[in-house]
Phi, psi and omega in degrees: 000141168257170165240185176209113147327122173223115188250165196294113177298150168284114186225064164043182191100339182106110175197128190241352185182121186253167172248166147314052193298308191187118149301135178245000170237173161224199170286125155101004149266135179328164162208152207214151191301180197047018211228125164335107187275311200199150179252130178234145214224137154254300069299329198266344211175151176258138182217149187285133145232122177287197183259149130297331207200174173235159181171200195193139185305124174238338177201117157280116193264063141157185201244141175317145187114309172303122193298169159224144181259120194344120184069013153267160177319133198235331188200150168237147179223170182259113204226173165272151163112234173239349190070178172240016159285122176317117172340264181349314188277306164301001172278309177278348186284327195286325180261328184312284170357280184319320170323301172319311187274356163288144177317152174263159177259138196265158165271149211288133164316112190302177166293176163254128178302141127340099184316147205249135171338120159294137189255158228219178139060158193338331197283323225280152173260071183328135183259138169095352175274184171260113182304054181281154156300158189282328186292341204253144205277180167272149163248154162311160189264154191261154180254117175309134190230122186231151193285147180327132143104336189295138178265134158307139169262145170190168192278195168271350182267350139223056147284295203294327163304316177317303184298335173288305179246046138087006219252119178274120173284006198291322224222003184227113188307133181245139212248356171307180152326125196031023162082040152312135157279144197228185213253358173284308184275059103285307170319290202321316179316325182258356192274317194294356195127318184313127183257160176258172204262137197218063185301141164315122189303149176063014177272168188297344206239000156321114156337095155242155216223160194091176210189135194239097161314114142260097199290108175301095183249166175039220180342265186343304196276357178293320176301312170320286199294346171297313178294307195322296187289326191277289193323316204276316210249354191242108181251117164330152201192133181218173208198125172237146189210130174255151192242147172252108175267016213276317172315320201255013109319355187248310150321304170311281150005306204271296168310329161296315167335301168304325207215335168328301194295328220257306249215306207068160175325125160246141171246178209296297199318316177279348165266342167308315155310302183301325158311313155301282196348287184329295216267030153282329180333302181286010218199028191298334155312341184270315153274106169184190218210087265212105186262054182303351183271345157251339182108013185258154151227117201263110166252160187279115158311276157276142163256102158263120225245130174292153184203074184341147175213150183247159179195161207311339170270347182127184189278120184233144193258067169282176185248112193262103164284153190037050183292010167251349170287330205265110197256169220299302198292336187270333177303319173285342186273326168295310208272337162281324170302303208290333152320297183307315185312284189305318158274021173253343193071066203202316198287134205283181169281335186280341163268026182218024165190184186055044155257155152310345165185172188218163173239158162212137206224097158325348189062216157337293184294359179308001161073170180253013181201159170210166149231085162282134190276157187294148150244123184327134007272018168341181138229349182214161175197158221214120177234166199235110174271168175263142180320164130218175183227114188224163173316150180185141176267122150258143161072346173112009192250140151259131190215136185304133187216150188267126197216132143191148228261171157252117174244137183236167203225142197240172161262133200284332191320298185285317178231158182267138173323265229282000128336298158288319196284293213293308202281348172269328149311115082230306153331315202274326197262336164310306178291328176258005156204085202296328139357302170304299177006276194243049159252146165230000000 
C-alpha cells in the first residue's frame, strides 16, 4: 500500500488561491475514482474536485473556511501500489503509527476517599440549601441601598451561585470588605425572606443565556468582502423615483391570459429588463464598468443584466446576457433558469459573472424605499420596491392607482445626478406606457 497526495488543481481564470467550502468525505472513508472529494469556491463560483485515484482517506488538508493555495495539499489518501508520496516520507508515516496506536498506560486507580462520617440533625447540609449558621436566628434581609449606576462587588464564585438561585445581587447587602458581597450574605438574603426570582421555564420573560459563534464562510464571507470593497471603493449616490404600474400589470394581466398557457407565465421583472435595455440606448454611461485602479471606463454595447436572486447560502448575481436580444417571455424563461441555477448550486462561472448593470428586486417584501449597493466594478444598479395600491388624482378624480417606487443607487465618480434622474425618468415613462415596449 502506498500513499498518494492530491493538491488543490489550478482551475483557471488566473485563480491563485481558493476557500475551503465543505468536505464531502472524511478520514477513513472509501473514496472511488472520480468521486467528489470538496467543494471549493472562488471569487466567481463554487467547484467540485474529484479524486484521480481510488484509495480511503487518511488526512485532510484543512478545516472548512480555509484558504488553499494552488498546489498546496488538499487530501492524502491511502492508495494500492506505491503512490506518489516519497518512500522515505512513507516510511516515516509507517513507524509512526504503531507509536500512535500503542495502548496508553492508565494510571493507577485513586485510593477510594475514606467514607466521610453521615452527618444527622439540624447541622446536616443540604445542597443548594442556605449555609446559615444554626446560631444565627433569621433577620430581616437587609436591603442593598447603592447609589444609580453603581455594580455589586462579588467574587465570581458567588455571581455563579447567585445566579444559580435566582438571586439580583443588586438587592444584597453586602457585609465584606468595600461592601462585598459573600456567599453568608446570601445565605441571610433567602433565609431573611429575599425571594429569588424563579420564571417559568419557556416563558417570553425568561432569562436566556448563551451565545453563537458564526464563522463567515464560502458564500457568506465572498458576500461580505464583496459590500466591503463596493461600499470602501465606490461612493454611492441613490435616486427614488415612484412609478404608476397600474398599465403595464394590466397588460401583464392580459398577456398571461392570452399567451400563458403557450409562452408561460410573465411576472413585472422581465418588462422591467426590457426597459432598462430600450432606455440604455440613451443612456449608455449607465451600462458600463468603471476600472478605477486604471482610470477606465468601458461602456457596453450588450447588456448584460445582473439579476440579484437570494439563496439559501446568500445572495448571487446570475447574469442574463443579451438581455437586448431578448423579448419578454425568452427573457423570463432565462431569468427562471438562471434563479434555479443559482440556488441549486449549479450555476457556472460564466453565469456569475461580467454583467454590466443589475436590477435588484425583494419581490413582496421590497419596502417602500432600498439603497441598494452597486456591484462592483458597475456603475449603476436599478432596485424594485413593492407595488402597493393607493389613492392617487387622474384627472381631477381620486382613483386607486398601482404605485411603486424604483430606488437606484449610481456611482458619483462617473455619473452625474442629473444623468441619473434623466435615465430613471426615461425608465419610469417606459413602464407607464407600456406600449412603447414593444415599438422599435
Amino acid at each position: 500500500m502506498g500513499q498518494y497526495t492530491i493538491k488543490m488543481p489550478d482551475i483557471g481564470e488566473g485563480i491563485a488561491e481558493v476557500e475551503l467550502v465543505e468536505w464531502r468525505v472524511k478520514p477513513g472513508d472509501p473514496v472511488a475514482e472520480d468521486q467528489i472529494l470538496a467543494d471549493v469556491m472562488t471569487d466567481k463560483a463554487t467547484v467540485e474536485i474529484p479524486s484521480p485515484v481510488a484509495g480511503t482517506v487518511l488526512e485532510l488538508g484543512g478545516q472548512p473556511g480555509a484558504l488553499l493555495a494552488v498546489g498546496a495539499e488538499l487530501i492524502r489518501l491511502e492508495v494500492e501500489g506505491a503512490g506518489n508520496v516519497a518512500a522515505k516520507a512513507a516510511q516515516r508515516a509507517s513507524v509512526a503509527a504503531p507509536v500512535a496506536a500503542a495502548p496508553a498506560v492508565e494510571p493507577a486507580a485513586a485510593e477510594p476517599a475514606a467514607a466521610a462520617p453521615a452527618t444527622t440533625g439540624p447541622a446536616a447540609v443540604v445542597p443548594g440549601a442556605p449555609r446559615v449558621p444554626a446560631q444565627r436566628p433569621p433577620v430581616a434581609a437587609p436591603v442593598a441601598m447603592r447609589a444609580p449606576g453603581e455594580k455589586p462587588v462579588a467574587s465570581p464564585a458567588v455571581r455563579q451561585r447567585a445566579w444559580e438561585l435566582g438571586i439580583e445581587l443588586q438587592f444584597v447587602h453586602g457585609s465584606g470588605p468595600a461592601g462585598r458581597i459573600t456567599h453568608e450574605d446570601l445565605d441571610i438574603y433567602l433565609v431573611a425572606g429575599g425571594q429569588p426570582r424563579t420564571p417559568v421555564a419557556g416563558s417570553g420573560y425568561a432569562q436566556r443565556h448563551g451565545e453563537e459563534s458564526v464563522p463567515l464562510i464560502g458564500l457568506r464571507r465572498k458576500i461580505a468582502q464583496k459590500m466591503q470593497e463596493a461600499k470602501r471603493r465606490i461612493p454611492h449616490f441613490s435616486y427614488v423615483e415612484e412609478v404608476d404600474v397600474t398599465d403595464i400589470e394590466a397588460l401583464r394581466a392580459q398577456l398571461n391570459e392570452r399567451y400563458g398557457p403557450a409562452r408561460g407565465k410573465l411576472t413585472l421583472l422581465p418588462l422591467l429588463a426590457r426597459a432598462l435595455v430600450l432606455a440604455l440606448r440613451d443612456f449608455p454611461q449607465m451600462n458600463a464598468r468603471f476600472d478605477d485602479d486604471a482610470g477606465v471606463v468601458t461602456r457596453y454595447q450588450p447588456v448584460h443584466l445582473g439579476v440579484a436572486t437570494q439563496t439559501d447560502g446568500g445572495l448571487l448575481v446570475p447574469v442574463l446576457r443579451h438581455a437586448e436580444a431578448l423579448d419578454p417571455w425568452a427573457c423570463a424563461r432565462e431569468i427562471a433558469r438562471l434563479a434555479e441555477a443559482g440556488r441549486s448550486g449549479k450555476a457556472g462561472r460564466e453565469e456569475l459573472s461580467g454583467s454590466t448593470i443589475t436590477i435588484s428586486s425583494l419581490g413582496p417584501l421590497g419596502g417602500i424605499v432600498t439603497t441598494p449597493v452597486i456591484n462592483h466594478p458597475e456603475v449603476a444598479i436599478v432596485g424594485v420596491n413593492r407595488i402597493v395600491e393607493r389613492p392617487a388624482l387622474r384627472g381631477g378624480a381620486v382613483v386607486a392607482r398601482k404605485l411603486m417606487n424604483l430606488s437606484s443607487s449610481f456611482d458619483h465618480r462617473v455619473v452625474d445626478g442629473m444623468d441619473a434622474a434623466q435615465f430613471i425618468q426615461a425608465v419610469r415613462a417606459l413602464l407607464e406606457s407600456p406600449a412603447l415596449l414593444f415599438v422599435e
